[in-house]
ROFIDREN-669972 format. One line per 2 residues: their letters; for each residue x, y, z of N, C-alpha, C. Coordinates in pm, 1 decimal, padded with zeros to 6 digits. Layout:
<rs>
a	X:Y:Z:X:Y:Z:X:Y:Z | ...
</rs>
This chain:
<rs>
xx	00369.6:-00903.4:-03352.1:00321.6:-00811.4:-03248.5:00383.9:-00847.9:-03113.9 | 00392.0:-00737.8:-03021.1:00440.4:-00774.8:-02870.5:00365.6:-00632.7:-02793.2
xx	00387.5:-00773.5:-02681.1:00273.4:-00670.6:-02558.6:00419.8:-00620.3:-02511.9 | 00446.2:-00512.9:-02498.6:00540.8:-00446.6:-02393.8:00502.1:-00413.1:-02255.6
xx	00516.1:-00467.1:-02154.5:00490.5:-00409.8:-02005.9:00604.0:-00298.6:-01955.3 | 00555.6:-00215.0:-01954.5:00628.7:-00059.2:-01945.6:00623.8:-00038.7:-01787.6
xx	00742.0:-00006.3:-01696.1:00705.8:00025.5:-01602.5:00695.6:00174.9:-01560.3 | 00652.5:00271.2:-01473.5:00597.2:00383.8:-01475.2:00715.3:00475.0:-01343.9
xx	00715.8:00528.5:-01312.4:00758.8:00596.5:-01216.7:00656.9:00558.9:-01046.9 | 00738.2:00551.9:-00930.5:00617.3:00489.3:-00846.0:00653.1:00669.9:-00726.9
xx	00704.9:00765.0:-00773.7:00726.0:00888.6:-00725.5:00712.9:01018.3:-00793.9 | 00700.9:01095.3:-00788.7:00653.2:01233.3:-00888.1:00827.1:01240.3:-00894.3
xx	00818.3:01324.1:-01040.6:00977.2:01329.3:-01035.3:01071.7:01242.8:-00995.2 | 01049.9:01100.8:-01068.6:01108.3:01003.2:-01079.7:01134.0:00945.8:-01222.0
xx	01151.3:01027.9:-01331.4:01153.8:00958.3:-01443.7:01327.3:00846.7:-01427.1 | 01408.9:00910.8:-01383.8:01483.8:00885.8:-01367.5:01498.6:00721.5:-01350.8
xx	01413.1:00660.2:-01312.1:01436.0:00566.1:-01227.5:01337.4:00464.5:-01327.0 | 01345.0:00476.9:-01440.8:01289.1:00428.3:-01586.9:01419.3:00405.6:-01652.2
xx	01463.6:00321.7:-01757.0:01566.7:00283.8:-01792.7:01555.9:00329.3:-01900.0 | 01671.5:00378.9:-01942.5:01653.7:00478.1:-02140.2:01601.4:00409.8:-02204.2
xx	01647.0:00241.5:-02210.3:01604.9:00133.9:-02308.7:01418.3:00143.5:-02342.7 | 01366.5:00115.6:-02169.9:01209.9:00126.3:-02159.0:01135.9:00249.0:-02222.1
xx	01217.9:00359.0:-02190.7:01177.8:00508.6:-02253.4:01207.9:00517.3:-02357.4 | 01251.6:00392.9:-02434.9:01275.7:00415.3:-02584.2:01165.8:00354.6:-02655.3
xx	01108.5:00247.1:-02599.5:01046.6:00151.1:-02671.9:00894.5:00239.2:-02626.2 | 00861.5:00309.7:-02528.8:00749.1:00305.7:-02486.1:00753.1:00458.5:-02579.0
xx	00810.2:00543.1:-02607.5:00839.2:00647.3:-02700.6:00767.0:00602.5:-02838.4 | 00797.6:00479.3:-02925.3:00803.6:00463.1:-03009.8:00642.4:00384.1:-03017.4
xx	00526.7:00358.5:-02906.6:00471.5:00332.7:-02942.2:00313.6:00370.4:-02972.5 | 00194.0:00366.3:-02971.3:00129.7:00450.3:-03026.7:-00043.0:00387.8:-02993.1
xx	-00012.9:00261.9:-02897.7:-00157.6:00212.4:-02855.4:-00106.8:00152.8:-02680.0 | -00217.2:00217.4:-02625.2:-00165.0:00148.7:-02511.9:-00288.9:00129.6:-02381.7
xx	-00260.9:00009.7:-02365.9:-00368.8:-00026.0:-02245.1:-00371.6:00035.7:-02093.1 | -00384.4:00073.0:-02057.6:-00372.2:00156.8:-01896.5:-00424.6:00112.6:-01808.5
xx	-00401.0:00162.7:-01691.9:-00485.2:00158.4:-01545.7:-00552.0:00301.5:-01585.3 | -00526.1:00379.7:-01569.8:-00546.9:00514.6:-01536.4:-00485.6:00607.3:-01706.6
xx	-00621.2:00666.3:-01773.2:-00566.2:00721.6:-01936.6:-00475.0:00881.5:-01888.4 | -00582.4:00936.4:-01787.4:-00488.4:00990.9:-01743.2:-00299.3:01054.5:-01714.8
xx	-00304.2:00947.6:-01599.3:-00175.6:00946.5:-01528.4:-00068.5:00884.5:-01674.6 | -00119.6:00795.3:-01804.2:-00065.6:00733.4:-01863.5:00003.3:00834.6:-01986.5
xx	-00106.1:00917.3:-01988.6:-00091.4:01021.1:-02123.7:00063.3:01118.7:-02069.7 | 00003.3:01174.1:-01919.0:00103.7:01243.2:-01889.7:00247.8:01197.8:-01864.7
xx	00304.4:01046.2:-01828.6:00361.5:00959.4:-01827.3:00455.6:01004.0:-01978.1 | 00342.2:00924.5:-02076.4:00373.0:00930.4:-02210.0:00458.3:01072.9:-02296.7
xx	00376.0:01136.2:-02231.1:00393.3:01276.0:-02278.6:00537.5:01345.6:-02236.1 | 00569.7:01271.8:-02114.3:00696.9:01314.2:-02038.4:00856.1:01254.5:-02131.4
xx	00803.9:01180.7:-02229.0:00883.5:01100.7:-02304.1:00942.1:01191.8:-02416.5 | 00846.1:01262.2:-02451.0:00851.1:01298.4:-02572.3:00834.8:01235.8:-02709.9
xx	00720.2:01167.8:-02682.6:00707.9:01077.6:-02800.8:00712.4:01099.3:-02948.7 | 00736.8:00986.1:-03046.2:00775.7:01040.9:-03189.6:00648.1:01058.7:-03248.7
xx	00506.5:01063.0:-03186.7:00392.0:01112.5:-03225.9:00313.1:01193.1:-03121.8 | 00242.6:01310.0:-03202.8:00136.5:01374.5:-03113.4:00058.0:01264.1:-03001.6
xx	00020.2:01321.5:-02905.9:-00040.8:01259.7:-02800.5:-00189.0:01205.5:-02822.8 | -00170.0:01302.5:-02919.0:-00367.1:01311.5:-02963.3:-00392.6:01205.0:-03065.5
xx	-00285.2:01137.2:-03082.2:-00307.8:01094.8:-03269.9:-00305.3:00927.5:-03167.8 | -00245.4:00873.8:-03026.8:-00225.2:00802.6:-03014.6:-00366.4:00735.4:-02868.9
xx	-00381.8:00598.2:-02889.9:-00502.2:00533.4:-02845.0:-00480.7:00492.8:-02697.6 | -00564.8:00517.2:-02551.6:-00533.2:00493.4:-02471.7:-00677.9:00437.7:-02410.2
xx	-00640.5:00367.1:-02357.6:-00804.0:00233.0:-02325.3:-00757.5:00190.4:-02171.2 | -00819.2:00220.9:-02093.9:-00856.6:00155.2:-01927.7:-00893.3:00033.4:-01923.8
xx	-00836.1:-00013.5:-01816.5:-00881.3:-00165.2:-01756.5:-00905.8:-00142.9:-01677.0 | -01028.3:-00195.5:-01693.1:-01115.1:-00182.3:-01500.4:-01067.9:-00293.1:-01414.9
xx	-01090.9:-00305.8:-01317.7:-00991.3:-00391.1:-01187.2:-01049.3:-00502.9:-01245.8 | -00894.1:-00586.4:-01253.7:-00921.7:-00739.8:-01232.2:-00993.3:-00779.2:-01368.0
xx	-01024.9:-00734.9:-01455.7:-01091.3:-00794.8:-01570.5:-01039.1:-00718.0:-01733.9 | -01109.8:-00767.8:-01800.1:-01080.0:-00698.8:-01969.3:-01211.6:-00618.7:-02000.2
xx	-01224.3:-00500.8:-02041.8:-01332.7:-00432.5:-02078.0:-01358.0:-00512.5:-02224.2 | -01476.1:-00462.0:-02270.8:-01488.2:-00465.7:-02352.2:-01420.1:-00403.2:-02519.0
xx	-01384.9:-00256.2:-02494.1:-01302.9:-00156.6:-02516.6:-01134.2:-00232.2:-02532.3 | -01085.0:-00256.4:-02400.5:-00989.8:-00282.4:-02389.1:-00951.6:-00409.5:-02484.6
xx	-01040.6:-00507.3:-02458.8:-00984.8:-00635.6:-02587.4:-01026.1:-00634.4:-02683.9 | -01099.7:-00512.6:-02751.1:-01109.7:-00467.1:-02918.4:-01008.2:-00421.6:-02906.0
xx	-00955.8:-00346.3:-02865.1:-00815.0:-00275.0:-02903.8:-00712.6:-00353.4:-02917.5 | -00667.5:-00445.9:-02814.1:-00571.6:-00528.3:-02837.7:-00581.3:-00645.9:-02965.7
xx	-00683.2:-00668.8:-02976.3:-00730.6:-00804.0:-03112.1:-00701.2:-00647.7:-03216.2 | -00748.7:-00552.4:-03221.6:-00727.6:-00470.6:-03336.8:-00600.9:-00471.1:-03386.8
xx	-00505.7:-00397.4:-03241.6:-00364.1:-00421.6:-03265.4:-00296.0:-00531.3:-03354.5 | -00349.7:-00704.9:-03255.4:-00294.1:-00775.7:-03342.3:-00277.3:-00797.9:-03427.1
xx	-00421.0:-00771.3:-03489.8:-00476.1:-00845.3:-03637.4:-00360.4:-00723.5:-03705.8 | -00351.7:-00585.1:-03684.9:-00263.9:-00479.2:-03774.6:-00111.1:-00548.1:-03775.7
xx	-00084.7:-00666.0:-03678.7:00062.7:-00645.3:-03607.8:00150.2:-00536.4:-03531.2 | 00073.6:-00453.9:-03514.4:00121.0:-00356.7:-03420.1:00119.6:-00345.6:-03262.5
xx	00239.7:-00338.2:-03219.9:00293.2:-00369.4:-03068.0:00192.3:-00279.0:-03011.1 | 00201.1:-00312.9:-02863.3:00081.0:-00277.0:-02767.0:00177.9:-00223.7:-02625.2
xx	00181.5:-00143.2:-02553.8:00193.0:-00081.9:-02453.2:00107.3:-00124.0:-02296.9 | 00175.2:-00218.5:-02260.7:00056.0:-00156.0:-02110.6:00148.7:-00122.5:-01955.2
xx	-00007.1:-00029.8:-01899.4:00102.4:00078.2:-01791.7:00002.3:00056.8:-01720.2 | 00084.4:00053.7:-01559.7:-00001.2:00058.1:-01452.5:00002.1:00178.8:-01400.4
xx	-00093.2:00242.1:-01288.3:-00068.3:00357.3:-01246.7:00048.4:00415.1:-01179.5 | 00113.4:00326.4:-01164.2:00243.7:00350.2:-01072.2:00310.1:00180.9:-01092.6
xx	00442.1:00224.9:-01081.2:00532.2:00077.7:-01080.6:00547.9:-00006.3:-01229.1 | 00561.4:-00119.7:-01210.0:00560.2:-00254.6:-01284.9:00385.1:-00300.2:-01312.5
xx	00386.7:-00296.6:-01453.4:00235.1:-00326.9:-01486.4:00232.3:-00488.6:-01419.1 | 00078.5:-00561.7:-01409.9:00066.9:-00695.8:-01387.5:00089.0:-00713.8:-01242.4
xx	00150.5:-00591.3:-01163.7:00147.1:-00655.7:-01009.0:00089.9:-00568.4:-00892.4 | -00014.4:-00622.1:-00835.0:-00120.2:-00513.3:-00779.5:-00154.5:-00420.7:-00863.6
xx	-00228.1:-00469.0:-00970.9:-00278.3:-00391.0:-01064.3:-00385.4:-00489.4:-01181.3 | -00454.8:-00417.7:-01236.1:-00555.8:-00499.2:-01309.0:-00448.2:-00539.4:-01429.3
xx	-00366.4:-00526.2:-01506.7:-00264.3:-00534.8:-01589.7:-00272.5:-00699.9:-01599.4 | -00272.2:-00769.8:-01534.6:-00223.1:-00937.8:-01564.4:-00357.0:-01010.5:-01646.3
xx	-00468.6:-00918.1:-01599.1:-00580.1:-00986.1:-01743.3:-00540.0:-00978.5:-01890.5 | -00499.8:-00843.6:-01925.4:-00473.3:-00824.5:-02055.5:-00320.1:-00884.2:-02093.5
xx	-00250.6:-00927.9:-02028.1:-00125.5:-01048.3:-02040.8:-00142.3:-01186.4:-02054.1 | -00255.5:-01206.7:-01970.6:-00342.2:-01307.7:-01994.6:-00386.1:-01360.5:-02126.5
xx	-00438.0:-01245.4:-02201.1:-00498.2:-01263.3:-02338.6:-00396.2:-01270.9:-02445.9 | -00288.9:-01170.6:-02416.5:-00210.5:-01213.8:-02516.4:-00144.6:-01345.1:-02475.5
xx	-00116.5:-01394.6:-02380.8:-00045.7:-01572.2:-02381.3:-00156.5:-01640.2:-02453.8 | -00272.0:-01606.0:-02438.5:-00398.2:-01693.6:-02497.5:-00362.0:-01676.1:-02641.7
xx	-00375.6:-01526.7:-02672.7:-00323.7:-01565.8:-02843.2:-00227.5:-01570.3:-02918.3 | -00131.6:-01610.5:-02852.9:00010.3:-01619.1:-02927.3:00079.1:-01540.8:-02917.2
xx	00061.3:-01389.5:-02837.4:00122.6:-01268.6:-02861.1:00257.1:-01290.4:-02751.9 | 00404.9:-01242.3:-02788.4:00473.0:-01243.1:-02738.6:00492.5:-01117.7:-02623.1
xx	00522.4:-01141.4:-02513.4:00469.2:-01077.0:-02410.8:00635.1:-01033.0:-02341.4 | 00635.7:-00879.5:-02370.0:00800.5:-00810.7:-02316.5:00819.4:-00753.0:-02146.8
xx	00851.6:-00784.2:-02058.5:00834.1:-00714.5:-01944.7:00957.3:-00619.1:-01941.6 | 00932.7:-00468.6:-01915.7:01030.7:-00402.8:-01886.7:01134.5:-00394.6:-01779.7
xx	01260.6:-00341.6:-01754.3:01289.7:-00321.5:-01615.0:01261.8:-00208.2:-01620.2 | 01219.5:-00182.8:-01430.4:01170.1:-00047.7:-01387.1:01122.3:-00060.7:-01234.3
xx	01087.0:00042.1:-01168.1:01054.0:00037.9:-01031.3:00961.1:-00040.0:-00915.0 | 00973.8:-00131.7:-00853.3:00845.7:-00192.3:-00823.1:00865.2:-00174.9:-00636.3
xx	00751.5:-00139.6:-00594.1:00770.5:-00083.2:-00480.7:00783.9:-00185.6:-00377.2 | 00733.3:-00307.9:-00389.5:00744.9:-00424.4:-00314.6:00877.7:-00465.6:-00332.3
xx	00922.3:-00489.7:-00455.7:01058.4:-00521.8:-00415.5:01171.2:-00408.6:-00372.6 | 01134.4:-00315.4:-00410.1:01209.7:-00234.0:-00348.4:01186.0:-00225.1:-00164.6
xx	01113.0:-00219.8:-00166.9:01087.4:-00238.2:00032.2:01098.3:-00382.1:00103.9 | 01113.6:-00456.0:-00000.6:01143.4:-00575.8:00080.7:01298.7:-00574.7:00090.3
xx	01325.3:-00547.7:00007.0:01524.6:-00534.3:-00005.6:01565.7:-00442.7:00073.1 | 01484.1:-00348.9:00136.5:01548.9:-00298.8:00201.5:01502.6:-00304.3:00387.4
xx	01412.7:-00397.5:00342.6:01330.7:-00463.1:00496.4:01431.9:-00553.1:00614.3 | 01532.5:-00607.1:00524.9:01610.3:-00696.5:00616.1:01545.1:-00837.4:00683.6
xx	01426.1:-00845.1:00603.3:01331.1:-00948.5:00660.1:01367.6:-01062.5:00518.6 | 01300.0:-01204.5:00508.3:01320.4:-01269.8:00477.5:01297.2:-01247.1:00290.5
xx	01400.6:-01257.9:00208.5:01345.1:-01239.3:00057.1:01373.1:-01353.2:00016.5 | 01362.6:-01475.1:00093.9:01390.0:-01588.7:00022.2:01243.0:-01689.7:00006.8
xx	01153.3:-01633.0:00071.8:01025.8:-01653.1:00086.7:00900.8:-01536.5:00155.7 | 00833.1:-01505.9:00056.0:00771.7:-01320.9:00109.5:00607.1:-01395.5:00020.6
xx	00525.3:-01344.3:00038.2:00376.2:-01288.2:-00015.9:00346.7:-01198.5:00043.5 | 00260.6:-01125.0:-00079.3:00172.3:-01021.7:-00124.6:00011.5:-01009.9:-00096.3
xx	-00048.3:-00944.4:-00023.7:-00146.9:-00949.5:00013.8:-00252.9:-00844.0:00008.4 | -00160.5:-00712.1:-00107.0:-00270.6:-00629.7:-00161.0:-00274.9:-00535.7:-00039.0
xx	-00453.6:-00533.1:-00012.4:-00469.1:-00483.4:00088.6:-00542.3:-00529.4:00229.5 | -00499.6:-00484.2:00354.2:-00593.3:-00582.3:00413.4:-00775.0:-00506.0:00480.1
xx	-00771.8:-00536.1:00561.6:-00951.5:-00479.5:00607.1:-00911.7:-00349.5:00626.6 | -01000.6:-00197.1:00612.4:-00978.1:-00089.7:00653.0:-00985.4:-00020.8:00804.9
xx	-01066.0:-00154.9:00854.7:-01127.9:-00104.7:00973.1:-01047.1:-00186.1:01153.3 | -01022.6:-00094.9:01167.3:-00943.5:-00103.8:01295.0:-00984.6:-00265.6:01363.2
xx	-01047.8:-00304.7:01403.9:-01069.4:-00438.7:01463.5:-01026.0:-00537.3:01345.9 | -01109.8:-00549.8:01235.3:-01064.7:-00675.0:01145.2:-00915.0:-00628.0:01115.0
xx	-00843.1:-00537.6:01087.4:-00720.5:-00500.6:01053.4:-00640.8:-00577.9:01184.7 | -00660.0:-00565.5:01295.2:-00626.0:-00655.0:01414.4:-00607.5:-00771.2:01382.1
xx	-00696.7:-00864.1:01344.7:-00752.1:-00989.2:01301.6:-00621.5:-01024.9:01173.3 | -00650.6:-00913.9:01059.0:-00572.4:-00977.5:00996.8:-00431.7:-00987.1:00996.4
xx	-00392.2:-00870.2:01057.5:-00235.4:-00884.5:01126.0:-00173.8:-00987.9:01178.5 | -00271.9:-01004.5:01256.3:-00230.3:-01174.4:01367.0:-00250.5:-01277.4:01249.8
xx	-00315.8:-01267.9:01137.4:-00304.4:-01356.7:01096.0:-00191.7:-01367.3:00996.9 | -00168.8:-01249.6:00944.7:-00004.9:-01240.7:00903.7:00071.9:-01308.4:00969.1
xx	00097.1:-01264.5:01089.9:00161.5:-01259.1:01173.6:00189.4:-01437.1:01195.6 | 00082.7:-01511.6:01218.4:00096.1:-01682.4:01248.8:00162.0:-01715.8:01129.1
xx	00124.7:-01666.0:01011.0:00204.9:-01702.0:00872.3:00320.0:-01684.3:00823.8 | 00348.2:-01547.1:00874.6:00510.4:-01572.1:00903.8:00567.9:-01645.0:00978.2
xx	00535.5:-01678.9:01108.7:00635.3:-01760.2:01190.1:00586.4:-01951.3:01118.4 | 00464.4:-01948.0:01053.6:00424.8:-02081.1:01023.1:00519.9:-02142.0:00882.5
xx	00538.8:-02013.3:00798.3:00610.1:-02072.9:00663.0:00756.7:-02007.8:00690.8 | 00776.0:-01936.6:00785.3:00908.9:-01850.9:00787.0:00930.6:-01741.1:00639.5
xx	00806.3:-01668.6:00638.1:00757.3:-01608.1:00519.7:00753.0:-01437.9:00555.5 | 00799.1:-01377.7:00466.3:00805.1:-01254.1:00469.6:00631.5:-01217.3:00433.8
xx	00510.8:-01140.6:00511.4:00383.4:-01099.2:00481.4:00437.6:-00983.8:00418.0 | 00380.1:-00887.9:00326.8:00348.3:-00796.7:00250.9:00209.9:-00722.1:00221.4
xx	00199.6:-00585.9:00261.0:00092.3:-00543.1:00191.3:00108.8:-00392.9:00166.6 | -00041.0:-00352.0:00122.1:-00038.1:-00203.2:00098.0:-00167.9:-00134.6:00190.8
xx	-00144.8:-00023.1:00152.4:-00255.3:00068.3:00203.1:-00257.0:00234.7:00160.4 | -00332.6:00255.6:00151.6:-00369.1:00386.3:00060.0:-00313.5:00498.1:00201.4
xx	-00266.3:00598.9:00143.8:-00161.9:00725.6:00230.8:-00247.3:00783.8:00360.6 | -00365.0:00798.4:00364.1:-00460.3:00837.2:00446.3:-00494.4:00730.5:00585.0
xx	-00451.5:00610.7:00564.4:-00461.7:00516.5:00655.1:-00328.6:00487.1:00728.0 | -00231.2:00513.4:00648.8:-00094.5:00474.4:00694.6:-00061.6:00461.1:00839.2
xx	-00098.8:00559.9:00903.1:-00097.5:00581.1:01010.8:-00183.4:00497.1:01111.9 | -00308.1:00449.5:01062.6:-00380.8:00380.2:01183.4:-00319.0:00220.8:01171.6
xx	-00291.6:00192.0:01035.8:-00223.3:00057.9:01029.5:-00065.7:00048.9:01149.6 | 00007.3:00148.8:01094.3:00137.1:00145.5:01221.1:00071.0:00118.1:01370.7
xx	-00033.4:00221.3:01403.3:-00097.1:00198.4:01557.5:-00140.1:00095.0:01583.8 | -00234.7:00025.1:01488.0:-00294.1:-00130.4:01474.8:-00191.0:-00243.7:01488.6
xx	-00053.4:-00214.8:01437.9:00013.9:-00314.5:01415.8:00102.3:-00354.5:01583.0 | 00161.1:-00186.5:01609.3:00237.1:-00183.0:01728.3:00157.6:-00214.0:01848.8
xx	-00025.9:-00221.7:01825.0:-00089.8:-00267.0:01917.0:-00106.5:-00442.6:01958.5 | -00127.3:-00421.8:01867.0:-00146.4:-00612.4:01823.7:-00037.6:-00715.4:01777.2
xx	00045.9:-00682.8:01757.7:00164.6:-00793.6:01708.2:00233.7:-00824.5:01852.9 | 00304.4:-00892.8:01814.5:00387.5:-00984.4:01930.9:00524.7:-00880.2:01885.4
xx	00598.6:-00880.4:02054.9:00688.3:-00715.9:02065.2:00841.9:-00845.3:01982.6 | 00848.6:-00939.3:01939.1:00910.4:-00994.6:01835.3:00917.3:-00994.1:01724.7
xx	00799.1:-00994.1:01673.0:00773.7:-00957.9:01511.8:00866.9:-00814.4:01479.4 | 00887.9:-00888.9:01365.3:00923.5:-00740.0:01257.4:00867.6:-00690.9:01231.8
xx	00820.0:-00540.2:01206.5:00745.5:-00453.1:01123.1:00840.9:-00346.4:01049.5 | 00814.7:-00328.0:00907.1:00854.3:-00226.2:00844.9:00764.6:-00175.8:00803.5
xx	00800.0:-00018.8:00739.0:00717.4:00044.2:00671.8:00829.6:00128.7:00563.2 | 00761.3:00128.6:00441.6:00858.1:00201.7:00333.9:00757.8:00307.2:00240.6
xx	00837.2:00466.5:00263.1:00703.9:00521.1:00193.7:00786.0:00599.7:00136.5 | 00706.3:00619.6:-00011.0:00742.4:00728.1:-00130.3:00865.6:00698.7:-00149.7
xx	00857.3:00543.8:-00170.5:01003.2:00483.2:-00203.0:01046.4:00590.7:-00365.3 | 01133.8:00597.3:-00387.1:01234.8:00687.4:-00505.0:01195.8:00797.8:-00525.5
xx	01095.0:00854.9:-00402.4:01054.1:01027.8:-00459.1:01143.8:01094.3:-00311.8 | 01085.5:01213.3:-00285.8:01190.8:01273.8:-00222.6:01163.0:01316.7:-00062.4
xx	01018.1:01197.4:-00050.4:00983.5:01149.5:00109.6:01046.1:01043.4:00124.2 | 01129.9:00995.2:00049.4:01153.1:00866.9:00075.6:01190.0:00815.9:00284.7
xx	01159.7:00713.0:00296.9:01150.1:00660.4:00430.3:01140.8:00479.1:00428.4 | 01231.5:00430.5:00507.4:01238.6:00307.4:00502.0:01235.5:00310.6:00694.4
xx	01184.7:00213.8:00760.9:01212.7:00153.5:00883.8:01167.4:00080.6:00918.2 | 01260.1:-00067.5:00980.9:01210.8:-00208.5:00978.9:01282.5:-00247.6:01114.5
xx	01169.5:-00254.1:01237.9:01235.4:-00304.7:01367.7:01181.9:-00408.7:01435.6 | 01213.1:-00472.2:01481.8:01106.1:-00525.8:01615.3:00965.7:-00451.2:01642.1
xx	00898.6:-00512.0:01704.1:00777.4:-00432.0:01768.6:00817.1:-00356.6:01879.3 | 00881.4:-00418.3:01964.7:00936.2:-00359.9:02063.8:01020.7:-00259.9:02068.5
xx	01125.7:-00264.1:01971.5:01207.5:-00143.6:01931.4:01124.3:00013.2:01861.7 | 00997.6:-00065.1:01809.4:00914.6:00056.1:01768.0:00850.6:00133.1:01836.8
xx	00848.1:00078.4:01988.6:00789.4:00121.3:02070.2:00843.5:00209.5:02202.0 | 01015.3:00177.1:02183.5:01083.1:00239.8:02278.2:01120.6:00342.5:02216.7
xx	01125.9:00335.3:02066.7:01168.9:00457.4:02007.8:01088.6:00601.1:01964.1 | 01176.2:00719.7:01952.5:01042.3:00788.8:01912.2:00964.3:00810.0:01793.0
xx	00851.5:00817.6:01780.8:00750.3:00743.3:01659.4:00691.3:00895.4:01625.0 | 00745.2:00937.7:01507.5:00659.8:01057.8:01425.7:00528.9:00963.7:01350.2
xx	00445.5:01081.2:01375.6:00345.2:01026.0:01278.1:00406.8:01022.2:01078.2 | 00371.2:00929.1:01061.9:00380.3:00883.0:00886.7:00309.5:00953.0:00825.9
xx	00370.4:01061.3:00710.2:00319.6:01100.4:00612.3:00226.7:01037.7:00547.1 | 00091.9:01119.7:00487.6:00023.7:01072.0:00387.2:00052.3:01013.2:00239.9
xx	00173.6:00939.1:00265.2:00238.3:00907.6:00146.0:00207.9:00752.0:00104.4 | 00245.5:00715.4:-00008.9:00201.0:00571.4:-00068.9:00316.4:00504.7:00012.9
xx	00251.6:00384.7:00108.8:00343.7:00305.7:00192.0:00318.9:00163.9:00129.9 | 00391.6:00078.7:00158.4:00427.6:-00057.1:00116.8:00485.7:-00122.7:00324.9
xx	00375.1:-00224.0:00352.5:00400.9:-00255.5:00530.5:00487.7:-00347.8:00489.2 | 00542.9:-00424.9:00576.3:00606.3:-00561.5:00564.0:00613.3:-00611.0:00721.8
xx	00585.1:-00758.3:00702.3:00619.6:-00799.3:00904.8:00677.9:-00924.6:00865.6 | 00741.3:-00982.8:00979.1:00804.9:-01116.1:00950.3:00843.3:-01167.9:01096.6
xx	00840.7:-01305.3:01128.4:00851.2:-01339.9:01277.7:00876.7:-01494.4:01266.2 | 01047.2:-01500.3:01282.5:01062.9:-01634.2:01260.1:01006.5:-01734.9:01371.0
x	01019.8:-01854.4:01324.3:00899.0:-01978.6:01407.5:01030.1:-02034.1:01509.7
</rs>
């Protein structure tokens, strides 16, 4: 048996950006663990798989843990020897995503564990950040609310110049915008800030300046699109 980690499209109308190899193997298989059964079926379905959609098993992982559901299915799998599928809602399963529990279980039981190539939005925005990729963390998401979002910036912010570390995070499309204002308010006019949104769909947008340069320049408001921030401020 093998866990395959399938990566997904991180843009509508992005199959493209899936490798034939991955769309071959994930074609051919017929149980699969998800974020979302949803977004996964239609995913699946976009493949053209060598079985009806209906005939094949799709099981959710709730954040950060193994359902109950979810690790009958996979022990079922094993015990049959039949390979296993898992998909995150977007991107590379296992990163910012509940996905690394059920990888977890198979290292626990012997199961050989395949990672696909495919799109991952962090590295794609850090490569194109111009900020440090020789040392970066990931930080998910930070506070929603305008003051602690302050707070935690600066504290990015000391951590980059303290490890000479690229900070990273996310934030859901509806906020995008107060995070840029939060950031250009509160950071030091040295720091880097980027922002990269609807990386490989057809908003795509990358821009990574100074604070200060963000501020002399002129600043459209940011689409409601899935952004990936990045800051960096050498010591």
């Amino acid at each position: 048996m093998t866990l395959f980690l399938i990566p997904t499209p991180i843009a509508e109308n992005a199959l493209h950006t899936i490798p034939p190899y991955a769309q071959e193997i994930a074609r051919g298989l017929d149980v699969f663990i998800v974020e979302r059964a949803k977004t996964a079926r239609h995913f699946i379905k976009s493949l053209n798989p060598s079985r009806p959609i209906q005939e094949m098993i799709f099981v959710e992982l709730p954040e950060n843990q193994i359902s109950d559901d979810a690790e009958k299915t996979f022990l079922e799998a094993m015990n049959a020897g039949k390979d296993v599928g898992l998909l995150s809602e977007a991107g590379c399963p296992g990163v910012a995503d509940p996905g690394a529990a059920i990888v977890a279980l198979a290292h626990r039981e012997g199961v050989k564990v395949v990672p696909l190539v495919g799109p991952s939005s962090l590295l794609l925005a850090l490569m194109a950040s111009g900020m440090n990729g020789q040392r970066f963390a990931f930080y998910g998401y930070l506070s929603p609310k305008r003051p602690e979002l302050a707070r935690d910036l600066r504290r990015l912010e000391s951590l980059a110049r303290q490890h000479d570390q690229t900070q990273i995070f996310i934030e859901t499309p509806y906020r995008s915008q107060m995070v840029l204002e939060v950031a250009l308010e509160h950071l030091a006019a040295d720091t880097w800030f980027g922002v990269a949104q609807d990386l490989t769909g057809a908003g795509e947008m990358v821009r990574s300046l100074p604070v200060r340069d963000w501020k002399k320049g002129e600043r459209k408001a940011l689409e409601k699109l899935p952004a990936v921030f990045l800051l960096y401020r050498k010591s």
